[in-house]
N, C-alpha and C positions, 0 to 999 in steps of 0.2 A: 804737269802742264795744264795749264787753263784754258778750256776749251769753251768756257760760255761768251757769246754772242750778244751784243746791246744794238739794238738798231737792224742793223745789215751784217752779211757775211760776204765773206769774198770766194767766190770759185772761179772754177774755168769754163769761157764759153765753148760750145761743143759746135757752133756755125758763129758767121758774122751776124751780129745782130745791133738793129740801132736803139740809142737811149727810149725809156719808157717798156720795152718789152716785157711780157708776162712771164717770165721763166718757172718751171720746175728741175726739179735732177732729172740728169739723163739714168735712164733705167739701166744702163749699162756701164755706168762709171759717177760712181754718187760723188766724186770730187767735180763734175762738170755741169754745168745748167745746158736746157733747151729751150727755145721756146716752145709756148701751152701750148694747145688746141683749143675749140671751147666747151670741152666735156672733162675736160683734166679737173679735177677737185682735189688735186692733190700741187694746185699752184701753189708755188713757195714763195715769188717775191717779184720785183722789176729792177731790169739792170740800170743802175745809174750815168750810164756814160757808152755810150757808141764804141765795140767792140768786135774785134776778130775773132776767127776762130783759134783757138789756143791761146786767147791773151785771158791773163785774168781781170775779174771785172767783181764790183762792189755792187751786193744784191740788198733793196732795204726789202727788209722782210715783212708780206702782207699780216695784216693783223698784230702787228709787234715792232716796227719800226714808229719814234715818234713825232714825224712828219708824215705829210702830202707826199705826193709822188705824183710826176707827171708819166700819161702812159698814152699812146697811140689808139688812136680811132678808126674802126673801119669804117665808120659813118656820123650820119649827123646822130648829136649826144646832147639833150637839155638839160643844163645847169640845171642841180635838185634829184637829176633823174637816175637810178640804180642802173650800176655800169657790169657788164656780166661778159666777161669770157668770151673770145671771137679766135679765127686761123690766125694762124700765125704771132701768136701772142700778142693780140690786137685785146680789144677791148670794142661791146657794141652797147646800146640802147638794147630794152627789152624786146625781143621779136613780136609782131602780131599772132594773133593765136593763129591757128589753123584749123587742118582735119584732124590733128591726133594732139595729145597734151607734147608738149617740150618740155625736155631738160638740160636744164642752162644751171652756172655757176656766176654765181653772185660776189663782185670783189670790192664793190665800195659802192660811196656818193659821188657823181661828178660835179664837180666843184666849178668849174669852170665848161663852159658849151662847145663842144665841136661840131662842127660844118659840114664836113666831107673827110672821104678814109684818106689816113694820113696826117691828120689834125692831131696836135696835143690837146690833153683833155688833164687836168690835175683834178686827182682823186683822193677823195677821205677813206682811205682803204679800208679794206677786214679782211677775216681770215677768210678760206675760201669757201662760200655754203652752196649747198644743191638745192635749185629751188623748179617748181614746174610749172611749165604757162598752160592751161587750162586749154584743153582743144575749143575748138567754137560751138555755141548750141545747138 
């Protein structure tokens, strides 16, 4: 049986989740997706289609699928601007620095601008990298 994968993969969602979401496997049943947090570096991909829990649902997979992907915003996002990992399988702009350095996960370019959380935002994705925002001087 042929098990390699072009594009996307299909699993099961493990909660209701709507189209764009950042899913990785559930740690406790690799046939099922969750979605991320934003410290997960182990994101696998975004669900294509608004889905329940228990239904399956078609994942294009970050860094290996050959399109765009649109993905949910928890806030405003400038076109141009690296999109990184947020709750809920969201996706944010880069946080401002602070008192101590951050680490965030880096999953594409946003291609298009979001507004406010809850906005589509389409992404030139990649695989998912750790990257750290510099505490303030």
């Amino acid at each position: 049986m042929d098990n390699s994968h072009i594009n996307n993969i299909t699993k099961t969602a493990s909660a209701d989740m709507p189209k764009g979401t950042v899913v990785k496997l559930d740690a406790s049943d690799a046939s099922k997706v969750v979605a991320c947090a934003a410290a997960d570096s182990d994101a696998l991909g975004v669900v294509l289609d608004d889905v329940k829990s228990g239904e399956s649902v078609a994942v294009a997979l970050l860094g290996i699928a050959n399109h765009t992907v649109e993905t949910i915003a928890s806030g405003a996002i400038a076109a141009g601007a690296k999109v990184y990992l947020d709750a809920s399988g969201k996706v944010r702009a880069a946080p401002a620095a602070g008192d101590s350095d951050q680490s965030v996960v880096c999953v594409g370019i946003a291609l298009t601008p979001a507004y406010a959380d809850g906005n589509t935002v389409e992404i030139a994705h990649r695989a998912p990298v750790g990257e750290t925002i510099a505490k303030t001087a």
